[in-house]
PDB file of N, CA, C and O in Angstrom:
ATOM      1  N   UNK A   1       7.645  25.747 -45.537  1.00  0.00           N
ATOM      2  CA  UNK A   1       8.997  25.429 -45.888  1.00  0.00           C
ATOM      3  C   UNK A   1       9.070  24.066 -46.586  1.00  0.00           C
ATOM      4  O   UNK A   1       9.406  23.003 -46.064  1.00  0.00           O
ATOM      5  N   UNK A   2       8.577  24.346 -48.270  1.00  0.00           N
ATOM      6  CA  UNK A   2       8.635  22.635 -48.727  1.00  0.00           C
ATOM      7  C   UNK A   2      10.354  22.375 -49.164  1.00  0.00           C
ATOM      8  O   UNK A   2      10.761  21.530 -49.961  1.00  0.00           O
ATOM      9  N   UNK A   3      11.077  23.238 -48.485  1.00  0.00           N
ATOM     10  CA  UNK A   3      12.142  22.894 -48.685  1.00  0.00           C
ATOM     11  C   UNK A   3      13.116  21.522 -47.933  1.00  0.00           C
ATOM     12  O   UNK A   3      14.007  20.779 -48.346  1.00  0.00           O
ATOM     13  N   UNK A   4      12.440  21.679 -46.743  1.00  0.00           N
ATOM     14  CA  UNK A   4      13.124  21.107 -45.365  1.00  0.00           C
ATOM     15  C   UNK A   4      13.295  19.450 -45.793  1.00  0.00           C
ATOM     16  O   UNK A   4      14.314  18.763 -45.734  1.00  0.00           O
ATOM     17  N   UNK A   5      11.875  19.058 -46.260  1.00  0.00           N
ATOM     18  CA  UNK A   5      12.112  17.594 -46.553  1.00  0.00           C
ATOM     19  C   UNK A   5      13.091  17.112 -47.460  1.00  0.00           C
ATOM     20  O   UNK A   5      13.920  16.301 -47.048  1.00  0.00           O
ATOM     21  N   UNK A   6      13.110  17.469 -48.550  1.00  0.00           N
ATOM     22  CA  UNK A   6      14.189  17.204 -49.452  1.00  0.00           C
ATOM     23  C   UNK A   6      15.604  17.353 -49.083  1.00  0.00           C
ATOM     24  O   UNK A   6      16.407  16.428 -49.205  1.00  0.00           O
ATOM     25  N   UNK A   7      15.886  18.422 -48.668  1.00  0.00           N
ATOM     26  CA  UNK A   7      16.921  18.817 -47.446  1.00  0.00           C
ATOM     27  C   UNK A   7      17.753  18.218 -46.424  1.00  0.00           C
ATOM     28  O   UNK A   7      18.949  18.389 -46.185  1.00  0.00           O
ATOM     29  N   UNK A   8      16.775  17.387 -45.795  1.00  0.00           N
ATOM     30  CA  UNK A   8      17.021  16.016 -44.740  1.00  0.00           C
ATOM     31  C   UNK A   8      17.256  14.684 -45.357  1.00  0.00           C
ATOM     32  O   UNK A   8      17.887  13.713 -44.937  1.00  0.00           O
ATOM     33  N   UNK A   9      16.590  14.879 -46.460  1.00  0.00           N
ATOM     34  CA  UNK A   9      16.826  13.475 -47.428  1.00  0.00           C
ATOM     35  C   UNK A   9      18.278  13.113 -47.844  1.00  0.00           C
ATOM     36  O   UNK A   9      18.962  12.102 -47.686  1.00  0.00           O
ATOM     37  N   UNK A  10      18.550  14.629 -48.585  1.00  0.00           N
ATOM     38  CA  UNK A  10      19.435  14.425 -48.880  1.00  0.00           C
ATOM     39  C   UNK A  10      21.072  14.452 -48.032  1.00  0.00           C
ATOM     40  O   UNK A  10      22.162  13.959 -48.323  1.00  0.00           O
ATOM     41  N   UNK A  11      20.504  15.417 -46.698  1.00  0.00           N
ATOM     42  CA  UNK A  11      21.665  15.156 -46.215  1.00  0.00           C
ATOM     43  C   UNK A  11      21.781  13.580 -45.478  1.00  0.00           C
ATOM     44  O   UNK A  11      22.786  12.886 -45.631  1.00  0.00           O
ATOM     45  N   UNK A  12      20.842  13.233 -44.834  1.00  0.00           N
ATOM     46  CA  UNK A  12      21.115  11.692 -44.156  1.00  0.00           C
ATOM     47  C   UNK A  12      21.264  10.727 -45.727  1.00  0.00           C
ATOM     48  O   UNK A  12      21.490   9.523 -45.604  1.00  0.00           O
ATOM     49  N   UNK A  13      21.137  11.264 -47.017  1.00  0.00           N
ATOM     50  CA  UNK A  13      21.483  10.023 -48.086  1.00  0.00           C
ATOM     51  C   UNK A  13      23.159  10.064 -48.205  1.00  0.00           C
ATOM     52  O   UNK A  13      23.843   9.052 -48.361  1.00  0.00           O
ATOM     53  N   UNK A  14      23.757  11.612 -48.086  1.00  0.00           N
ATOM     54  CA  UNK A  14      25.062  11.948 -47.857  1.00  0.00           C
ATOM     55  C   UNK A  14      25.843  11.223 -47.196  1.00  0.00           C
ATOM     56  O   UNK A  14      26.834  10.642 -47.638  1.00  0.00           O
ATOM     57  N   UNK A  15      25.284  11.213 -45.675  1.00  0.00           N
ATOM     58  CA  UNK A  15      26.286  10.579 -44.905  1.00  0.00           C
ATOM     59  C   UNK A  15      26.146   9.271 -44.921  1.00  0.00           C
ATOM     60  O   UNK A  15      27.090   8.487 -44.818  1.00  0.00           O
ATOM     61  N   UNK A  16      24.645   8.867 -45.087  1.00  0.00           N
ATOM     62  CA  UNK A  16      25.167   7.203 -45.344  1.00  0.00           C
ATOM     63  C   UNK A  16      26.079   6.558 -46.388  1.00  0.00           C
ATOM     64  O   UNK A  16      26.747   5.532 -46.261  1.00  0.00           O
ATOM     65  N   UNK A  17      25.932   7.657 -47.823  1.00  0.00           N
ATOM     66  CA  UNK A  17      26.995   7.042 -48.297  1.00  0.00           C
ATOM     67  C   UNK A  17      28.295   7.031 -48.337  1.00  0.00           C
ATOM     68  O   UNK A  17      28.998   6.113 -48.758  1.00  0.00           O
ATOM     69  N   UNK A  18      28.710   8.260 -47.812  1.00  0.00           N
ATOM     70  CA  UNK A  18      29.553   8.581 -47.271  1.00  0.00           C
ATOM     71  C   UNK A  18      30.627   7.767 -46.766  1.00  0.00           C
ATOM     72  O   UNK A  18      31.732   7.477 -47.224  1.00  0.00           O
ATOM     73  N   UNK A  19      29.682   7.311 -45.117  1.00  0.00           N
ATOM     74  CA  UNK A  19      29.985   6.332 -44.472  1.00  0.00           C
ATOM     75  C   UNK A  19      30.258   5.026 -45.088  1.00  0.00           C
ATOM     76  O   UNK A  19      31.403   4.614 -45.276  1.00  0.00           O
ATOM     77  N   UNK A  20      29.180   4.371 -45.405  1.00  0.00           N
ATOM     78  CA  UNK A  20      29.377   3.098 -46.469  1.00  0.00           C
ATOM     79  C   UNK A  20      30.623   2.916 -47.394  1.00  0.00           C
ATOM     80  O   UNK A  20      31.197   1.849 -47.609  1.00  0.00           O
ATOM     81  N   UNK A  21      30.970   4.249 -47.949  1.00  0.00           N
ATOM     82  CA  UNK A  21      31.629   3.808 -48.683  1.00  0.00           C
ATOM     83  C   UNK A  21      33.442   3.926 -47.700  1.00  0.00           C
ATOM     84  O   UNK A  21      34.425   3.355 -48.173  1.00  0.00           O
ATOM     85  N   UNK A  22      33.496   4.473 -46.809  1.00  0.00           N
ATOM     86  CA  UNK A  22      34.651   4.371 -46.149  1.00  0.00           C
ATOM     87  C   UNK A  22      35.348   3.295 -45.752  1.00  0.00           C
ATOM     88  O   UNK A  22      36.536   2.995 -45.874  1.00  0.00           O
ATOM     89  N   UNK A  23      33.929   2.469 -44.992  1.00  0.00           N
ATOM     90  CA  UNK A  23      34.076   1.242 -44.457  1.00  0.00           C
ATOM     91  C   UNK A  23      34.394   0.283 -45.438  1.00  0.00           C
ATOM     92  O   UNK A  23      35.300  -0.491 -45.129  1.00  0.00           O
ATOM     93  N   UNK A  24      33.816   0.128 -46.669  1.00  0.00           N
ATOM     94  CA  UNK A  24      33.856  -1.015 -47.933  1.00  0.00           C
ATOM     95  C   UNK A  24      34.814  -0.847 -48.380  1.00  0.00           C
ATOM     96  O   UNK A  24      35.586  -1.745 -48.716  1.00  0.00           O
ATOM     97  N   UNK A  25      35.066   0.715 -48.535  1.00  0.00           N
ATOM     98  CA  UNK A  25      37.178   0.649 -48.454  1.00  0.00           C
ATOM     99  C   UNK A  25      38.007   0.376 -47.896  1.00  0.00           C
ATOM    100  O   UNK A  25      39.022  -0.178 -48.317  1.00  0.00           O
ATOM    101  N   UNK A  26      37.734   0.742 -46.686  1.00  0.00           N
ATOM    102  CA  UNK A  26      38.563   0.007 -46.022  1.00  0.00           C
ATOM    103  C   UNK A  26      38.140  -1.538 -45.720  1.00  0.00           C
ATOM    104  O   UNK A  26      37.779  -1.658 -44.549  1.00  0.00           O
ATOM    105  N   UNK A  27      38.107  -2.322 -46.200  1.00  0.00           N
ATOM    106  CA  UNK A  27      37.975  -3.438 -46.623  1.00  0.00           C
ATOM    107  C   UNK A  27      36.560  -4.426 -45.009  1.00  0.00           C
ATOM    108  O   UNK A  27      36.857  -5.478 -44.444  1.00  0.00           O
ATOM    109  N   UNK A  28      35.343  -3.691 -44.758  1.00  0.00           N
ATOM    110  CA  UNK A  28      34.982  -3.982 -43.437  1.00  0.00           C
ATOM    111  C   UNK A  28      33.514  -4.757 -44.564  1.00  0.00           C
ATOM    112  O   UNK A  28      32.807  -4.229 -45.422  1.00  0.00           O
ATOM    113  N   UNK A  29      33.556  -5.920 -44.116  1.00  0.00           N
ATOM    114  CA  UNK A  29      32.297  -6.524 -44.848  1.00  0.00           C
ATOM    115  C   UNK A  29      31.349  -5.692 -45.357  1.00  0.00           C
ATOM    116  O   UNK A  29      31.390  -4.553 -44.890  1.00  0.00           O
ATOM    117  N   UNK A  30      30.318  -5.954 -46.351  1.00  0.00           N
ATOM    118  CA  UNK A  30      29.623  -5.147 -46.353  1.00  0.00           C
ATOM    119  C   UNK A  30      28.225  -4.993 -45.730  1.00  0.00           C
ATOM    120  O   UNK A  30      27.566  -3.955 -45.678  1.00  0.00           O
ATOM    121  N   UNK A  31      27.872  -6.270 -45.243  1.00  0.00           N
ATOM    122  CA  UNK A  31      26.231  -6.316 -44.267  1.00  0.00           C
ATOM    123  C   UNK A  31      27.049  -5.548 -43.064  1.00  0.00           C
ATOM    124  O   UNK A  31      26.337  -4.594 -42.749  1.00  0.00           O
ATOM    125  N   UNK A  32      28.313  -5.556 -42.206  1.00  0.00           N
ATOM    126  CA  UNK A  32      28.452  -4.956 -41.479  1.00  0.00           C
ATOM    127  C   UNK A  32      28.488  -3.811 -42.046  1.00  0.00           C
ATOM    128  O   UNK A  32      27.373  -3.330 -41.842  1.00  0.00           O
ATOM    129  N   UNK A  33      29.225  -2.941 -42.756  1.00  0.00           N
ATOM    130  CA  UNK A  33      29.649  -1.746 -43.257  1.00  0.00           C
ATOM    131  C   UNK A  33      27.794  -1.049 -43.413  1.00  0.00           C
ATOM    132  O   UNK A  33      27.525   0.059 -42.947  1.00  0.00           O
ATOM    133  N   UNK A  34      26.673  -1.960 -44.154  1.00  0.00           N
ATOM    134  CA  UNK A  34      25.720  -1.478 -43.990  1.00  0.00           C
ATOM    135  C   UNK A  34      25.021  -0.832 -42.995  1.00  0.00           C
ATOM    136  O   UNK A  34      24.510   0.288 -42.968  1.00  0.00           O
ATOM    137  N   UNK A  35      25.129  -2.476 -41.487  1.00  0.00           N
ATOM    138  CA  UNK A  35      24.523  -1.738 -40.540  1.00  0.00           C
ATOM    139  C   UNK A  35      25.093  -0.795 -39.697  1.00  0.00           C
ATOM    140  O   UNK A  35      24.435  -0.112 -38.913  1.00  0.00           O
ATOM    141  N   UNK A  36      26.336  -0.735 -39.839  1.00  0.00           N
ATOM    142  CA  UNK A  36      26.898   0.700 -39.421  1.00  0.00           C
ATOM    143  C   UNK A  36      26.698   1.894 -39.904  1.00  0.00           C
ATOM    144  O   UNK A  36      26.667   2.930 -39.240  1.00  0.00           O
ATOM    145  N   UNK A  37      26.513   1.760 -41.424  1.00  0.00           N
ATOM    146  CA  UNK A  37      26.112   2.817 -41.717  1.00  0.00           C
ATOM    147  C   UNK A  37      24.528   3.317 -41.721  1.00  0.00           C
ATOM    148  O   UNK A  37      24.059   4.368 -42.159  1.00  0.00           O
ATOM    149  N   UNK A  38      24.030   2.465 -41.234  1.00  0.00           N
ATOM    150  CA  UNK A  38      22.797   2.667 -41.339  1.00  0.00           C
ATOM    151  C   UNK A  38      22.239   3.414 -39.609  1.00  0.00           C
ATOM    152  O   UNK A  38      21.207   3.873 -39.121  1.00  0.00           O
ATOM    153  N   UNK A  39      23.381   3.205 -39.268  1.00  0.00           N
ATOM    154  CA  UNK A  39      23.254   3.918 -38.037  1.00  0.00           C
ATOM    155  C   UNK A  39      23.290   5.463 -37.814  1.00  0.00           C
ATOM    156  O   UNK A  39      22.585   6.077 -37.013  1.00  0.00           O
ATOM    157  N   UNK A  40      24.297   6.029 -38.718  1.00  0.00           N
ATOM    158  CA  UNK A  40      24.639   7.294 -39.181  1.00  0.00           C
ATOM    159  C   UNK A  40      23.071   7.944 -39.602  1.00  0.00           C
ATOM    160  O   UNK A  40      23.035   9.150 -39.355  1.00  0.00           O
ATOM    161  N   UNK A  41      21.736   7.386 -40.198  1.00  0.00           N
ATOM    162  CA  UNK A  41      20.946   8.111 -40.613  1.00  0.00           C
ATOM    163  C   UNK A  41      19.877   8.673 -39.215  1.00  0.00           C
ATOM    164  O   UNK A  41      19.616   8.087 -38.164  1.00  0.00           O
ATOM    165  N   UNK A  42      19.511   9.772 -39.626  1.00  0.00           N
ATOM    166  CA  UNK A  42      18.537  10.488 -38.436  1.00  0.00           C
ATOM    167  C   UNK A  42      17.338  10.100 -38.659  1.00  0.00           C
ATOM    168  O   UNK A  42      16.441  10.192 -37.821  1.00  0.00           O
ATOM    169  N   UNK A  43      17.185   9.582 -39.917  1.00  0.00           N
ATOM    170  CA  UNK A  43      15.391   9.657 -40.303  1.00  0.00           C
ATOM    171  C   UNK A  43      15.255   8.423 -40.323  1.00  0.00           C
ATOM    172  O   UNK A  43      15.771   7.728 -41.197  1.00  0.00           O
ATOM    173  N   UNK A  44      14.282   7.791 -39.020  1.00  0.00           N
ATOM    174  CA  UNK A  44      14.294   6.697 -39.363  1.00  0.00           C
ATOM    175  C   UNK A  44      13.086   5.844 -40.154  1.00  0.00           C
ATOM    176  O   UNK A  44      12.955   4.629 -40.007  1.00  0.00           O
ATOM    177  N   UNK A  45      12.164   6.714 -41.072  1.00  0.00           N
ATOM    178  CA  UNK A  45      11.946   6.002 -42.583  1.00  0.00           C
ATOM    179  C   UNK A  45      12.878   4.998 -43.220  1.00  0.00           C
ATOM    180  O   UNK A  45      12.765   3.804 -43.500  1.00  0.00           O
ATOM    181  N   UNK A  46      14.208   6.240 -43.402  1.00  0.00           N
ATOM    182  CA  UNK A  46      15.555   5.743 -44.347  1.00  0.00           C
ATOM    183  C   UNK A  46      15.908   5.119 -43.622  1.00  0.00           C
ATOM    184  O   UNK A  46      16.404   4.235 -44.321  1.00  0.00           O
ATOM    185  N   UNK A  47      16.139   4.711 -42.210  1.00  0.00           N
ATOM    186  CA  UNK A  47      16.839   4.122 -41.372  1.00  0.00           C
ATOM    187  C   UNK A  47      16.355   2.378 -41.306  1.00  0.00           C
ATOM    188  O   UNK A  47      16.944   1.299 -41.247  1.00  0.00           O
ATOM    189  N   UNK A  48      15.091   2.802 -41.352  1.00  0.00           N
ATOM    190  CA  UNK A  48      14.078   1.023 -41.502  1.00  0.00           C
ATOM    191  C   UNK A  48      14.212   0.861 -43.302  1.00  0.00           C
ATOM    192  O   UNK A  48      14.088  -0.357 -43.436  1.00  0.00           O
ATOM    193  N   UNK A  49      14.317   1.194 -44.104  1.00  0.00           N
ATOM    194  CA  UNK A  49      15.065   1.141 -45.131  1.00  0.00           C
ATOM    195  C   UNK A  49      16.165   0.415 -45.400  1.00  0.00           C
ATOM    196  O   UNK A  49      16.325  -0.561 -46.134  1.00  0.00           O
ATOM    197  N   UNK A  50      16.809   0.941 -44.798  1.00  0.00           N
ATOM    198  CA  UNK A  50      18.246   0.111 -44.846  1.00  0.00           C
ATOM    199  C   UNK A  50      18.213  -0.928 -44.337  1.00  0.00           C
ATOM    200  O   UNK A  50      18.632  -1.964 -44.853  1.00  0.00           O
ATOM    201  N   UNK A  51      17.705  -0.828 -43.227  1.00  0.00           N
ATOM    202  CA  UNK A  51      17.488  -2.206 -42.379  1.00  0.00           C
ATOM    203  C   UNK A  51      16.992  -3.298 -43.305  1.00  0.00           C
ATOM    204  O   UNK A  51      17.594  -4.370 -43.373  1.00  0.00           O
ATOM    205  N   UNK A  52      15.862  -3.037 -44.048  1.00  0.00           N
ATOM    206  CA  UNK A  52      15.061  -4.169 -44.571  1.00  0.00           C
ATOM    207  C   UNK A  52      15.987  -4.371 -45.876  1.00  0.00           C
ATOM    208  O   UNK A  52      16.037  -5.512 -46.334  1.00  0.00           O
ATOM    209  N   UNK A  53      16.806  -3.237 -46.580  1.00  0.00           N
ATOM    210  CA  UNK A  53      18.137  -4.244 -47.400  1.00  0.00           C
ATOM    211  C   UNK A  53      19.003  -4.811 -47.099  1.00  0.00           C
ATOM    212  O   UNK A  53      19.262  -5.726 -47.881  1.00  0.00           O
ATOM    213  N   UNK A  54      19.781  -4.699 -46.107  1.00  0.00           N
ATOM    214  CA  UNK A  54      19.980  -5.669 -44.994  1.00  0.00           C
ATOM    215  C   UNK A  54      19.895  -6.828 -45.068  1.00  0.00           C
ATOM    216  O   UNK A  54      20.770  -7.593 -45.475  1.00  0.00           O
ATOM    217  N   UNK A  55      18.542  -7.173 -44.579  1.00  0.00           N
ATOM    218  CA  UNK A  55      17.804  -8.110 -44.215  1.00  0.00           C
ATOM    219  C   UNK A  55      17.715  -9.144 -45.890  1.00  0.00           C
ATOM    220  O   UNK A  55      18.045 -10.325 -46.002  1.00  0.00           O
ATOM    221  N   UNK A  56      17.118  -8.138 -47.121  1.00  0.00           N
ATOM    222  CA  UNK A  56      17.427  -8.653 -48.451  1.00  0.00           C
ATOM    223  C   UNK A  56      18.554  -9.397 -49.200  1.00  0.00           C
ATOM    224  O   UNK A  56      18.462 -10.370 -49.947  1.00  0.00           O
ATOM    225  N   UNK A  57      20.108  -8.397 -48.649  1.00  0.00           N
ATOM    226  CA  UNK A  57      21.018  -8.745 -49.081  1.00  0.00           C
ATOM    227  C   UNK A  57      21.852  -9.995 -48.249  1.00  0.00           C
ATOM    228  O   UNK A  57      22.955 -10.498 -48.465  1.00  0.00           O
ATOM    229  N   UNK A  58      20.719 -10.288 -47.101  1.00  0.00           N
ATOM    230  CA  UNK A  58      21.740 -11.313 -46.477  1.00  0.00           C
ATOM    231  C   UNK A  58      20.564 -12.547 -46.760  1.00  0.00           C
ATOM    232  O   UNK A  58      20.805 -13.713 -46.446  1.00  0.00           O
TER     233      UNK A  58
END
C-alpha cells in the first residue's frame, strides 16, 4: 500500500494548516498559534518539524 504514506502526509499537512490558520485569524500570536498547531499533527516526523520552526522563527 504505497499509498498510505502520502495519505497521512497529507492529511496531518491539512489540519495543521487548517488549524494555524484559524488561530492567526483570529488574531492568537503566531509562535503560539504554531505550537498549538503543531499539536494537531499525528506524525511526529512533521510534529519535530514544526517544533524546530518554532524554535527558528523565534
Amino acid at each position: 500500500m504505497p499509498w498510505v504514506g502520502p495519505l497521512i502526509r497529507g492529511i496531518n499537512t491539512s489540519r495543521f494548516a487548517s488549524t494555524l490558520a484559524i488561530l492567526v485569524g483570529g488574531g492568537v500570536p503566531l509562535l503560539s498559534a504554531l505550537s498549538s498547531a503543531a499539536r494537531v499533527m499525528t506524525n511526529m516526523i512533521l510534529r519535530e518539524a514544526i517544533e524546530h520552526s518554532i524554535k527558528l522563527v523565534r
